[in-house]
C-alpha positions as CSV (number, residue, x, y, z in Angstrom):
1,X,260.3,101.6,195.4
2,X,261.7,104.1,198.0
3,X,259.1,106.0,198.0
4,X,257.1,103.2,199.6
5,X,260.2,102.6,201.4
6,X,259.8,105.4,203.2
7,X,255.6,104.8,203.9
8,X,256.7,101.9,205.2
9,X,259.1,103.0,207.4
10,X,257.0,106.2,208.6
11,X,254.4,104.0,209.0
12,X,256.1,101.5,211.5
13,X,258.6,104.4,213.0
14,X,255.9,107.2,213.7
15,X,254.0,105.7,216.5
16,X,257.3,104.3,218.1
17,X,258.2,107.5,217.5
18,X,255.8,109.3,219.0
19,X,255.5,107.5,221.7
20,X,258.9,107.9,222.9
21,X,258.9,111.9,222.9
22,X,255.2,111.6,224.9
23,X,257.4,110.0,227.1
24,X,260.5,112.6,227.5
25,X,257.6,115.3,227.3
26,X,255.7,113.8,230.7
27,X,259.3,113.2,232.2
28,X,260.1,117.0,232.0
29,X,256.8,117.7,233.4
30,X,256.5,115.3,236.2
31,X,260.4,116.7,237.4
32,X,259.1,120.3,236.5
33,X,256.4,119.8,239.2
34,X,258.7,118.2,241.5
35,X,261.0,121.2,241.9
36,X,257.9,123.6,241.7
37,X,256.4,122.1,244.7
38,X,259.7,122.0,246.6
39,X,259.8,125.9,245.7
40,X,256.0,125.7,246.8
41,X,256.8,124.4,250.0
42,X,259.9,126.4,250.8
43,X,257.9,129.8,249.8
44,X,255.3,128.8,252.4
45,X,257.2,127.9,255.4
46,X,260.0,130.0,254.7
47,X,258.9,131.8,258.0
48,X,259.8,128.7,259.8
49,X,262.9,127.4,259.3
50,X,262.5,124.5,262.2
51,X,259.6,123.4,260.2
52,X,259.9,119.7,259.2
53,X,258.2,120.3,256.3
54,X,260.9,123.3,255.3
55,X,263.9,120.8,256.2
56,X,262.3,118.0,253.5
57,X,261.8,121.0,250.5
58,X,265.6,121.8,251.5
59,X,267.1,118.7,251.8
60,X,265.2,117.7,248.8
61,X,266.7,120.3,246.3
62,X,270.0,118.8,245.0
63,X,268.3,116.1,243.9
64,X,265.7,117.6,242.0
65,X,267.3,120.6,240.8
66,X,270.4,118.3,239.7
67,X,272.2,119.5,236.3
68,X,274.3,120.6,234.2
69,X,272.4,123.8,232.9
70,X,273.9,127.0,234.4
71,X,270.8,128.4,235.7
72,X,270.4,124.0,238.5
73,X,274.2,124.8,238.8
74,X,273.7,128.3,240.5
75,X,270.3,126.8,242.6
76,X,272.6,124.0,243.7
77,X,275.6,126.5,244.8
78,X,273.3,128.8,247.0
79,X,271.7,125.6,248.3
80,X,275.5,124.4,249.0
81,X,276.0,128.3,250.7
82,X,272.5,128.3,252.7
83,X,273.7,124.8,254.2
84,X,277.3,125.9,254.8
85,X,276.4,128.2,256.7
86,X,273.8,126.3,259.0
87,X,277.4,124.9,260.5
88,X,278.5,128.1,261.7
89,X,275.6,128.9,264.0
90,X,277.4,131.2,266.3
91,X,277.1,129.5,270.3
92,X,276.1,132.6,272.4
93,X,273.1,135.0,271.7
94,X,273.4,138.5,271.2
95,X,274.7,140.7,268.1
96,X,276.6,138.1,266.7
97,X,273.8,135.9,266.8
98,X,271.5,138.2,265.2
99,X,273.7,138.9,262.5
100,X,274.1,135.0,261.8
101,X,270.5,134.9,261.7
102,X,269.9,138.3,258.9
103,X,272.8,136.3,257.0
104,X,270.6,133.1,256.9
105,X,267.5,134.6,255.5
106,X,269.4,136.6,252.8
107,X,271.0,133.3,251.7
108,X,267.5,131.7,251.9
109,X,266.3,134.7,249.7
110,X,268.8,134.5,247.6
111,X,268.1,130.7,246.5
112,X,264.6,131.2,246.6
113,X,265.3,134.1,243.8
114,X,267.2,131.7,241.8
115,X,264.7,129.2,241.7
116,X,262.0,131.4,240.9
117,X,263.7,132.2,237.9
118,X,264.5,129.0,236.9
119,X,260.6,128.0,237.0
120,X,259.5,131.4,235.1
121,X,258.3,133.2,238.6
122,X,258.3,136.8,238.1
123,X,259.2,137.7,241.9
124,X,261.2,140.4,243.2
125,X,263.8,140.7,245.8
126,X,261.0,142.8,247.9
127,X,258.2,140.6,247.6
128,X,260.3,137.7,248.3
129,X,261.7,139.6,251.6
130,X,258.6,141.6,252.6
131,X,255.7,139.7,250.8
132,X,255.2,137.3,253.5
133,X,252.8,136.4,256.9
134,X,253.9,135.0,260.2
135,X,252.2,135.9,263.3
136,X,254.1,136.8,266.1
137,X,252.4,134.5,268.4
138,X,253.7,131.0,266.2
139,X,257.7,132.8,266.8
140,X,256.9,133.0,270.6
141,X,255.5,129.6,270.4
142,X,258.7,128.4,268.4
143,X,261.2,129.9,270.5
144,X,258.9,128.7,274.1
145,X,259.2,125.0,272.8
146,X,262.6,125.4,272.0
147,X,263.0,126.7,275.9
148,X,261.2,123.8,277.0
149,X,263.1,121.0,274.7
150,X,266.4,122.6,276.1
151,X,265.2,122.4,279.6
152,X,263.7,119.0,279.7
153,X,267.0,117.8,278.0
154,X,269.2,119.1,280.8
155,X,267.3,117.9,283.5
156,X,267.3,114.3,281.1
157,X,271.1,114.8,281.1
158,X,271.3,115.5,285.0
159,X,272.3,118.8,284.7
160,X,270.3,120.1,287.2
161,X,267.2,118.9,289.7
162,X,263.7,119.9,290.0
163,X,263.5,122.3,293.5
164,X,261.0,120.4,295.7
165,X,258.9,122.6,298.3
166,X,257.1,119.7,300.9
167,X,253.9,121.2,302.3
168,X,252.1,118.2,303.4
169,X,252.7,114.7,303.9
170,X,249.3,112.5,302.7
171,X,248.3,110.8,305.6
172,X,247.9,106.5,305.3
173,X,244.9,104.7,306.7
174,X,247.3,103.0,309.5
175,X,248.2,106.5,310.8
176,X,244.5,107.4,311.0
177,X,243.8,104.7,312.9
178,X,246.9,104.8,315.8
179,X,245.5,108.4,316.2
180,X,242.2,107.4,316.3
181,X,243.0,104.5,318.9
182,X,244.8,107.1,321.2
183,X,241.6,108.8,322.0
């Protein structure tokens, strides 16, 4: 009697049963490739921080590498560190500047590291730092829009005016014909 107890039971439980843990399995894989294609994304415009594609993969990391495991906690805390310091950026260019800058990346790096870790990468420090292509033509291009923006902003603002040389003045039909009737 509890033998077929237990058929019975096996027999209604096991397809509920598994069921549910195809479920949990394709939950864990759907988040797994949500967090490696915000890694994805942030390994492949990690040249170009002003990137809105870069700022979405950021922005999107503490919610899909939310946790408790140790390993989410530490992505989460260099995330939190790589933002922080986004508020400092220092307000005049030079060495100060520059060094803001070499501090951003290494935070970047260091996230990136963590990360690749977490989803069984096998990078290193140097090819995450060294391993990567960015002409110098799209950092010209970055930092000439970024000239322009500025400038159209401040003229926007009334900061300053457009100089204004006049070498001609276009001549109207009426003044061609008063100087045409003079002759």
């Amino acid at each position: 009697m509890l033998t077929e107890l237990a058929i019975v039971a096996a027999t209604l439980l096991g397809p509920v049963l598994a069921v549910q843990a195809q479920k949990f399995l394709e939950r864990r894989r759907v988040k797994k490739d949500r967090q490696t294609e915000i890694f994805r994304t942030l390994m492949t415009t990690r040249a170009s921080g002003l990137s809105s594609r870069f700022v979405e993969a950021l922005n999107a990391v503490p919610l899909e590498f939310y946790g408790s495991d140790k390993q989410l906690k530490k992505i989460n805390d260099s995330w939190k560190l790589y933002l922080d310091h986004h508020s400092n950026v220092p307000t005049q260019e030079g060495h100060e500047n520059a060094m803001w800058g070499q501090k951003r990346i290494e935070l970047l790096h260091e996230m990136l590291i963590l990360m690749a870790e977490y989803l069984d990468y096998d990078f290193s420090k140097a090819q995450l730092t060294s391993d990567i292509y960015s002409p110098i033509g799209h950092g010209v291009a970055e930092n000439q829009q970024e000239i322009i923006r500025q400038g159209l902003a401040r003229l926007f603002q009334g900061e300053f005016s457009l100089p204004m040389k006049v070498t001609s003045f276009p001549e109207t039909a009426q003044m061609h014909s008063t100087s045409q009737s003079d002759e």
